[in-house]
C-alpha positions as CSV (number, residue, x, y, z in Angstrom):
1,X,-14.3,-38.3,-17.0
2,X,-12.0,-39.6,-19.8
3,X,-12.4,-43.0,-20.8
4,X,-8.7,-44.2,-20.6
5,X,-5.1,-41.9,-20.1
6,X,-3.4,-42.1,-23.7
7,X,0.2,-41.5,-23.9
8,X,-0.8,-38.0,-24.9
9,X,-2.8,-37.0,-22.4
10,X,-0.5,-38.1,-19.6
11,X,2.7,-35.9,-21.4
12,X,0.2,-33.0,-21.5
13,X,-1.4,-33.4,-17.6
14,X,2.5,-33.4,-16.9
15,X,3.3,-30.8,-18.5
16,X,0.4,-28.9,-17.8
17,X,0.7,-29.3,-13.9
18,X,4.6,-28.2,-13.7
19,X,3.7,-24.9,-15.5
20,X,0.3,-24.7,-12.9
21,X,1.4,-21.1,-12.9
22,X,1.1,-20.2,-16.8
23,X,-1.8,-19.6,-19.3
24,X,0.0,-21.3,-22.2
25,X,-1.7,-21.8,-25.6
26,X,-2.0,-24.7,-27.9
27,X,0.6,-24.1,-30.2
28,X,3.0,-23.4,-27.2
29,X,1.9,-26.8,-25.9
30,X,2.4,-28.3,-29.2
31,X,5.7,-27.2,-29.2
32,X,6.7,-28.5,-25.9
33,X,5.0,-31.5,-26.6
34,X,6.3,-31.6,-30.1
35,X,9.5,-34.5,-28.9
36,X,6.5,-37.0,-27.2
37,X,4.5,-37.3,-30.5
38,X,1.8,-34.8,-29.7
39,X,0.2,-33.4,-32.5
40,X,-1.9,-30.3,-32.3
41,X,-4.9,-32.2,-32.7
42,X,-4.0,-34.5,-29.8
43,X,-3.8,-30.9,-28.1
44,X,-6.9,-29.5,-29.0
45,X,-9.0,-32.8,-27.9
46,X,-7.4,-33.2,-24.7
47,X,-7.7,-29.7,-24.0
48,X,-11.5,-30.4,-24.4
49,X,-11.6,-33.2,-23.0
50,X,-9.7,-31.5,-19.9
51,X,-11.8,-28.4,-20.0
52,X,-15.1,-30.7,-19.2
53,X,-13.8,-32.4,-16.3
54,X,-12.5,-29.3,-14.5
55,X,-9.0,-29.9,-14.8
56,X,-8.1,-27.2,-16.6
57,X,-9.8,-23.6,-17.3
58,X,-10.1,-21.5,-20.8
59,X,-8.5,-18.2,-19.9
60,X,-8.4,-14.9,-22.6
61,X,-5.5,-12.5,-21.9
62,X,-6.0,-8.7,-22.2
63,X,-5.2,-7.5,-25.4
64,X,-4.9,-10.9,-27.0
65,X,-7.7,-12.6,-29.0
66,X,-5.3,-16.0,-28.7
67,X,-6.9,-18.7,-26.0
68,X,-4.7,-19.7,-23.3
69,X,-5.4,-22.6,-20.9
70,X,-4.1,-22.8,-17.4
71,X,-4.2,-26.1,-14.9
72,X,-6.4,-26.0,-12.2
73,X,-7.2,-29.4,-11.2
74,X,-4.2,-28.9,-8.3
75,X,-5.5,-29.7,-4.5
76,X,-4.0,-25.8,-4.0
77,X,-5.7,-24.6,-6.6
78,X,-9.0,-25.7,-5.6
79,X,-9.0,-24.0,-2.2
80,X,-7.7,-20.6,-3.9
81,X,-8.5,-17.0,-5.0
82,X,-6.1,-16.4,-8.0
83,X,-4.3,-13.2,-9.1
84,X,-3.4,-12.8,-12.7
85,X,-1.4,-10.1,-13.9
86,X,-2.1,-8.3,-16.7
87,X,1.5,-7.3,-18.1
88,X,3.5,-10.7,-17.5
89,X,0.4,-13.1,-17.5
90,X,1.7,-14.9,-14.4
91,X,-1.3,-16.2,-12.1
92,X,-0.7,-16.4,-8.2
93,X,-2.2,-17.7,-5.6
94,X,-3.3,-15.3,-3.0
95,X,-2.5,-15.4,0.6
96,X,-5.7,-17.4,2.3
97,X,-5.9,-14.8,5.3
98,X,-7.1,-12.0,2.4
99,X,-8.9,-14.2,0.5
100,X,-11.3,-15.6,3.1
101,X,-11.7,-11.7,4.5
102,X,-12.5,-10.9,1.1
103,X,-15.5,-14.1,0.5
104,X,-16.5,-13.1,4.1
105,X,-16.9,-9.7,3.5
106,X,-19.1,-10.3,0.1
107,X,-21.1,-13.1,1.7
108,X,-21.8,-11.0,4.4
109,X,-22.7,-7.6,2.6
110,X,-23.8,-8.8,-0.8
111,X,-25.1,-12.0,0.4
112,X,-22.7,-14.1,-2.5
113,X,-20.6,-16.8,-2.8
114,X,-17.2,-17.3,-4.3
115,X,-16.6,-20.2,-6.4
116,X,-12.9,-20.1,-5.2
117,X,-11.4,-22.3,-8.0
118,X,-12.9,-20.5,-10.9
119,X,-12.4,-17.1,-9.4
120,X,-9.3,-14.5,-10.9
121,X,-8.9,-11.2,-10.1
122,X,-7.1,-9.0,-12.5
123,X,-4.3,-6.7,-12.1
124,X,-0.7,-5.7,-11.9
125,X,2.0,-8.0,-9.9
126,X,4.8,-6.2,-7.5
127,X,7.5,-7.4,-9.9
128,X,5.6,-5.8,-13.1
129,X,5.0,-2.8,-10.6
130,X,8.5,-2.1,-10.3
131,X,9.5,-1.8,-13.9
């Protein structure tokens, strides 16, 4: 755990949790840290720092060699199977009823255990669907 909660850090857990539902990179969190005095070196040690206490996870986006980073250290997060489409890059929660049939169903036929917060399945969203 970090040893003390700098002015940075706090602006980016802030920022990070409102936008729980983004993978947003370091030079778009630069930027919209940019009016609290957060450099992108403040960024990129925090985001380290963040990474190793489980508060936040390192996520690569198809068709992208950029790094993203997405908060995960939410008590809803925790507890959930996420969804990330692969056209807008939004990440949702899915609905607990299909996620437990789906970590019953693999528990019980190929005798394996979810890790729910670390878990994302990949594919198209019903808004992206529509287009």
């Amino acid at each position: 755990m970090s040893k003390y909660m700098t002015k940075q850090r706090k602006a980016m857990l802030a920022y990070l949790s409102a936008h729980a539902d983004e993978k947003l990179s370091a030079k778009q969190l630069e930027s919209a840290l940019a009016g609290e005095g957060v450099s992108i070196s403040a960024v990129y040690r925090n985001l380290s720092e963040l990474e190793k206490e489980g508060k936040i996870r390192r996520v690569n986006q198809s068709g992208s060699r950029e790094v993203f980073y997405q908060y995960t250290d939410g008590a809803h997060c925790k507890e959930c199977l996420h969804l990330s489409c692969e056209k807008c890059g939004k990440t949702y929660h899915m609905n607990m009823q299909g996620a437990e049939m789906l970590i019953q169903n693999l528990a019980q036929s190929d005798e394996f255990t979810i890790d729910k917060a670390n878990t994302v399945l990949y594919g198209i969203c019903k808004q992206c669907r529509k287009l």
